[in-house]
N, C-alpha and C positions, 0 to 999 in steps of 0.2 A: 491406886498405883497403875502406871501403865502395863498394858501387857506385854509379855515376854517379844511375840510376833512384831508388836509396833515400836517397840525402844530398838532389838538388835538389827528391824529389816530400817531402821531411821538411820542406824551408825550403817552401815551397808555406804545409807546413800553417802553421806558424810565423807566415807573412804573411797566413792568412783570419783567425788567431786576430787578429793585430795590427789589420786590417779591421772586423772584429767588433765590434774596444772603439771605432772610430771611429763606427760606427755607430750604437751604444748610446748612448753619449754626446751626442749631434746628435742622437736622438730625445728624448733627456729635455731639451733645449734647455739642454745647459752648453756652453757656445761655448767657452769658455775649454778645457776639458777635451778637448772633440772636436778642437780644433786644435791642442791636444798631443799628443792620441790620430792622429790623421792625420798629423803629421810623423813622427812614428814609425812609422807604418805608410808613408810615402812613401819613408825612409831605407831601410827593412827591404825594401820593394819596387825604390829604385833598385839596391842590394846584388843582389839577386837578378838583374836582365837586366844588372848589369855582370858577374855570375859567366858569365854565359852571354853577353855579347856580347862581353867582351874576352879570355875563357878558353876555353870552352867549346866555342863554335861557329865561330871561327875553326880550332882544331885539329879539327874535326870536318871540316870541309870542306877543312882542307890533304890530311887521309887518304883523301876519297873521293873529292874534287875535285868534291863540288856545292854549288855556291855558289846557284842559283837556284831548290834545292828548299825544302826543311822551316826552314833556317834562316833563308832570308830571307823566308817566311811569317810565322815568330815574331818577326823585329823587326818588320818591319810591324805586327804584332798589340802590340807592346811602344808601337809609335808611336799606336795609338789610347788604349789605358788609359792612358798619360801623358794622351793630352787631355781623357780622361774623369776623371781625376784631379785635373787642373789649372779645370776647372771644378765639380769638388767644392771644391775649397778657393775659388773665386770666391761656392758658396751659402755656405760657412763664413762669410766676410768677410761678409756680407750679413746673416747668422743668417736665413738664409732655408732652413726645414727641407723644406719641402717639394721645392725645390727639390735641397737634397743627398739626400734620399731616393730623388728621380727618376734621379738621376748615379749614387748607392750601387749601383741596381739595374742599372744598365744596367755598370757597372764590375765587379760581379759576377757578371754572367751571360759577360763577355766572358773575366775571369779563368778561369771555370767553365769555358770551348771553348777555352779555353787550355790551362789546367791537363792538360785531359784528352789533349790532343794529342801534349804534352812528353809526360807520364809514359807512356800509351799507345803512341806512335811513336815518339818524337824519342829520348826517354833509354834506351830498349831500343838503339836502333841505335847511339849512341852506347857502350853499354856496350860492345854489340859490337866496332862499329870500333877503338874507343878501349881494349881492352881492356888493353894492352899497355902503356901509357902511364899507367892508372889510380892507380899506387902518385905518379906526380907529380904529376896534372890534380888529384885528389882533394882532395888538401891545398890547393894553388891555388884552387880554389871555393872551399874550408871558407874562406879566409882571406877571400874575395871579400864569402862571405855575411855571415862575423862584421861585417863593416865597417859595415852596417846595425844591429847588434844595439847597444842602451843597456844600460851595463855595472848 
C-alpha cells in the first residue's frame, strides 16, 4: 500500500492542476469555462479535506489522542480556503476578473502553507502513527479522493 505522505501530497498535485485550468480560463474571460473548470476544481478539493476530515484525522487523533494540535490547525485552514473559494465563485457570477484573480491568489498562497504543512509534518507523522492500519486507511482515502474525480 502506498503511503499516507505520497497518495494525499499526489491528490494535492491533482487539485493545483484542477486550480490551474480555473484560473486559466477566468483570465481569458470564458465564464462559462471557468465555472466548469472551478466546480470541478471545488468537487476535487471538497473530496480531498473529506478524505482528511472524516478518515484520516479522526484515526490520527483516536491513535495519539491530539485533538487540538496539527489536525485541528488544518480544518481551520480547510474553513478559510472554503471562504476564499466561495468568493471566487461570487467574482465568477459577477465575470468580475479581477476580482477572482485577487481571491485565486490569496487561495493559492493559503493552499501553498497548507500544502506544505500536511506533506512536511502532518502526513510523515501520520505515516508513522498510522502505520499499522495503512493497508485499510489507504484504500479508504483512495475511495474518499476518487469521489471528487469526473469520470
Amino acid at each position: 500500500m502506498m503511503p499516507i505522505t505520497d497518495l494525499m501530497s499526489r491528490d494535492h498535485r491533482t487539485c493545483d492542476e484542477a486550480f490551474a485550468r480555473a484560473e486559466t480560463r477566468a483570465a481569458r474571460g470564458s465564464w462559462s469555462e471557468a465555472t466548469e473548470a472551478l466546480a470541478s476544481f471545488t468537487e476535487q478539493l471538497e473530496s480531498h479535506f473529506a478524505a482528511e476530515e472524516s478518515v484520516l484525522f479522526p484515526r490520527f487523533e483516536a491513535v495519539t489522542g491530539m485533538t487540538g494540535g496539527p489536525t485541528s490547525v488544518m480544518r481551520g485552514e480547510h474553513v478559510e480556503m472554503r471562504e476564499a473559494l466561495a468568493r471566487m465563485r461570487e467574482a465568477l457570477e459577477r465575470h468580475d476578473r479581477d476580482d477572482f484573480s485577487g481571491e485565486a491568489e490569496t487561495l493559492l498562497i493559503l493552499m501553498q502553507q497548507h500544502n506544505m504543512k500536511e506533506e512536511n509534518i502532518l502526513y510523515p507523522m501520520c505515516d508513522t502513527q498510522l502505520h499499522a492500519e495503512r493497508n485499510e486507511l489507504s484504500p479508504q482515502l483512495a475511495a474518499r479522493l476518487g469521489a471528487g474525480r469526473q469520470p
